[in-house]
C-alpha positions, 0 to 999 in steps of 0.5 A, a space after each residue: 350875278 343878276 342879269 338886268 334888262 334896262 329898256 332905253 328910250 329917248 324919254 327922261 322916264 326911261 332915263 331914270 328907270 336906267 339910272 335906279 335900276 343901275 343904282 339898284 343892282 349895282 356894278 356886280 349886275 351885267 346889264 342888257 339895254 333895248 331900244 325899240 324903234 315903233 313902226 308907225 301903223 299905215 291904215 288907209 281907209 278903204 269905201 265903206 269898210 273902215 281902215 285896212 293895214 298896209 304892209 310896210 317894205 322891209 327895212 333894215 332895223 339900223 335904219 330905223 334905230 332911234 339910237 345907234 348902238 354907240 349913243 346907247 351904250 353912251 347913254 346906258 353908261 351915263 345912267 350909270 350902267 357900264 359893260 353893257 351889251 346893247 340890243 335894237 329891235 323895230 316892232 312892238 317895244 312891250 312883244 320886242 322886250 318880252 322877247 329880249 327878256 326871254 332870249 337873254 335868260 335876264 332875272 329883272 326887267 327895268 322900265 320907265 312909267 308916266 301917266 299919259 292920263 286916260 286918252 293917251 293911253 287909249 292911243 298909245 298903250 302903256 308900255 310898261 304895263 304891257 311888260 308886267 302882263 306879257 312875261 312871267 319876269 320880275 319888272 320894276 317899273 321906275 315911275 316919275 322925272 328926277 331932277 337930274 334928268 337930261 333933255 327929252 330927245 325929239 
């Protein structure tokens, strides 16, 4: 049985790589779905040193959840992945889904691409092409908006 790790978010890219990898494995794949909630970076600036991190309190991972483990596993089964275990992190979604992979002994790891052009990934790195250089996995990447994508979520 091959063990599929869908990362789950709430853009129509993520959807799609959710909806092909569960076409494309098929129902005899058991699958895994992640959603990563991303802290923001607290930088402050500090006289004439530039920008120092502040550290954040502790929070607990539901609250910060973008979904909570029912609307996922709804939206895993929308895209056509059923008997899903579902999984949220809060971190760095490329290190949290490197870790899941790991953790959870998964064959492939399914992942929505877009181009955010040069700018935007200079701000916001491409999560998908962190996860192809962070594990040793497979990774299919799922690049692109079909025409039966549901509305971004905000």
């Amino acid at each position: 049985m091959v063990r599929v790790l869908l990362a789950l978010d709430e853009t129509v890219e993520s959807f799609r790589a959710a909806r092909e990898g569960a076409r494309l494995f098929g129902p005899d794949a058991e699958f895994l779905v992640i959603n990563v909630a991303k802290l923001p970076a607290p930088w402050l600036p500090v006289g004439g040193f530039g920008l120092v991190s502040v550290p954040f309190p502790s929070w607990d991972d539901a609250d910060l959840a973008l979904f909570s483990e029912d609307e996922l596993r709804e939206r895993a089964r929308e895209a056509g992945a059923d008997s899903t275990e579902v999984l949220t992190s809060v971190g760095d979604p490329v290190s949290c889904i490197c870790a899941a992979a790991e953790d959870h002994d998964v064959d492939v790891i399914v992942v929505g691409g877009h181009d955010k052009g040069f700018l935007g990934r200079l701000f916001d790195p491409s999560v998908s092409a962190g996860v192809v250089r962070g594990t040793h996995r497979a990774v299919l990447v799922v690049s692109g908006t079909g025409p039966d994508r549901p509305e971004r979520r905000r």
